[in-house]
C-alpha positions in Angstrom: 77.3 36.1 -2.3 75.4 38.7 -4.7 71.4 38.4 -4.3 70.6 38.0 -8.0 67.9 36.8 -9.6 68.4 37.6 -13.6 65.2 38.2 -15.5 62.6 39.5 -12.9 60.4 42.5 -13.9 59.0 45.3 -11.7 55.5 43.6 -12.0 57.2 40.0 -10.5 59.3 41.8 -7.9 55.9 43.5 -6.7 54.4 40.5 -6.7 56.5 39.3 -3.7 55.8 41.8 -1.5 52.0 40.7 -2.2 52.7 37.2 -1.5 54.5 37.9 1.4 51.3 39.9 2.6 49.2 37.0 1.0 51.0 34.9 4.2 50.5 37.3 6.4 46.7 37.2 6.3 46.5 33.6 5.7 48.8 33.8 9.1 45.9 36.3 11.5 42.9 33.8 9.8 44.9 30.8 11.0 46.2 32.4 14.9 43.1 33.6 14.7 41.1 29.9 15.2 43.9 28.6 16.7 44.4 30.5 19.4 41.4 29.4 21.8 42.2 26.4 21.2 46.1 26.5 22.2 47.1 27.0 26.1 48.6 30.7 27.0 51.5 28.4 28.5 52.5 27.7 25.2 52.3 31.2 23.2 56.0 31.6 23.8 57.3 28.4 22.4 55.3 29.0 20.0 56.6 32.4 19.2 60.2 31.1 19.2 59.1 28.0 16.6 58.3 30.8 14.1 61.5 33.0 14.9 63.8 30.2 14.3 61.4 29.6 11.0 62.1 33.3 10.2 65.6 33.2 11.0 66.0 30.0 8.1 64.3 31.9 5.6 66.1 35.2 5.8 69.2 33.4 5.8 68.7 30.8 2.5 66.5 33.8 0.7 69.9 35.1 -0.8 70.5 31.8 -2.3 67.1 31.3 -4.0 67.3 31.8 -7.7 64.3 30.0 -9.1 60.9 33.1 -9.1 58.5 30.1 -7.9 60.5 29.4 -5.3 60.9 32.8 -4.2 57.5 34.0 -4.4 56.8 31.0 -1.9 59.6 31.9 0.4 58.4 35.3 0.5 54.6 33.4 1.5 56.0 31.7 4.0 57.8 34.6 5.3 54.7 36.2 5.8 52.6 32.7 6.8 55.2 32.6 9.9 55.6 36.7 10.6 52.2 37.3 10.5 50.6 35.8 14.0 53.9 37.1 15.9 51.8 40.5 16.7 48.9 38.7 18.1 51.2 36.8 19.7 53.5 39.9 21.2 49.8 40.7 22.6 49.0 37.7 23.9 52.3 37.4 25.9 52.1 40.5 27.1 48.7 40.5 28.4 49.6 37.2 29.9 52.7 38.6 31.8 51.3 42.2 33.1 48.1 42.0 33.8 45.5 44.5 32.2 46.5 46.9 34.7 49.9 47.6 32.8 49.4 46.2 29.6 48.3 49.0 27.6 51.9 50.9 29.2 53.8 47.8 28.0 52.4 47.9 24.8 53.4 51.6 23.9 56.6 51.2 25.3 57.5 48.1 23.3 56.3 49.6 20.2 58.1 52.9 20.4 61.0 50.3 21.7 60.6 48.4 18.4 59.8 51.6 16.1 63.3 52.7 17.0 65.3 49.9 16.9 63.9 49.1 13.4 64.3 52.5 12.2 68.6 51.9 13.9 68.4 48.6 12.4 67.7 49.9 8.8 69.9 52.9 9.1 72.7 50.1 9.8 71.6 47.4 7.5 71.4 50.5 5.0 75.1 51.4 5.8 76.2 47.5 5.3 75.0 47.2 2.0 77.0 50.7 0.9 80.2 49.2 2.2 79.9 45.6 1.3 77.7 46.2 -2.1 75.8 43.2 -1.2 72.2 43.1 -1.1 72.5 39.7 0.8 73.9 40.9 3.8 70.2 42.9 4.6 68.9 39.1 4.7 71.8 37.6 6.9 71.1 40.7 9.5 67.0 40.0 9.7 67.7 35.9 10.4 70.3 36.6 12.9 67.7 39.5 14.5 65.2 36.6 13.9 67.2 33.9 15.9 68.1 36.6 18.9 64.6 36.8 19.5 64.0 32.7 19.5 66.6 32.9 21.8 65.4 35.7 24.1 61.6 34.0 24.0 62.8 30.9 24.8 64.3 32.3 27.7 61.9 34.5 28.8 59.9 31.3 28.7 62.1 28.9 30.8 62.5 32.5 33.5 58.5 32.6 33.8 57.4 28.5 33.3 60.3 28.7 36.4 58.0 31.3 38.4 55.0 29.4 37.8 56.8 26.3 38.9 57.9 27.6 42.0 54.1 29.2 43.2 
């Protein structure tokens, strides 16, 4: 399927990369007074909730052709991709200590720098040979929906450590 959307302007295409950061602040605010109130235990569950979010609104954000709805997809997009950093930090500090967490964290981020940079190279390379816009979506909710499943995993490998202390 083409990703079409007949009518938009520059001005309302630009637009949903400002409601998408809209989300993404509303997203730090709100992690922000949640998180002292939410148990470390359950950071990664609750990382993997917003991948699998992420993963459902990459993958129907081809099919949207009404501009309202859009411009609240991209919201949410950013409402639900917006906390994962804080998150990421969270986890991390959780896991390794301060000791090693400042290691971790510049690993994972050169990690992440370079797979993003190989994912758009290949994302890039997809939409030459297919000529379909739409594909770039399908490719960020199946990343998205790797990484619930990775989180969820790396939560049932360390709630089993802690279980077994």
């Amino acid at each position: 399927m083409k990703f079409k959307l007949t009518g938009i302007s520059a001005v309302k295409a630009s637009f949903l990369i400002s409601a998408e950061a809209i989300g993404e602040i509303a997203s730090k605010i709100i992690c922000g007074i949640l998180f002292s109130k939410i148990h470390h235990s359950k950071y990664k569950l609750i990382a993997c909730f917003q991948y699998l979010v992420l993963a459902v609104l990459f993958v129907v954000l081809p099919w949207v052709t009404s501009y309202p709805l859009l411009v609240a997809t991209c919201a949410a997009i950013g409402l639900f991709a917006g906390g994962l950093d804080g998150i990421f930090y969270q986890i991390s500090a959780q896991m390794f200590g301060n000791r090693l967490y400042p290691s971790i964290v510049g690993y994972s981020a050169t990690f992440c720098y370079g797979c993003a940079t190989w994912a758009t190279i290949l994302i890039g390379h997809i939409v030459d040979i297919t000529e379909d816009v739409s594909s770039a979506f399908y490719f960020g909710g199946s990343s998205y929906f790797l990484a619930a499943i990775v989180m969820f995993l790396l939560h049932k490998l360390t709630t089993g450590e802690n279980n077994h202390k």
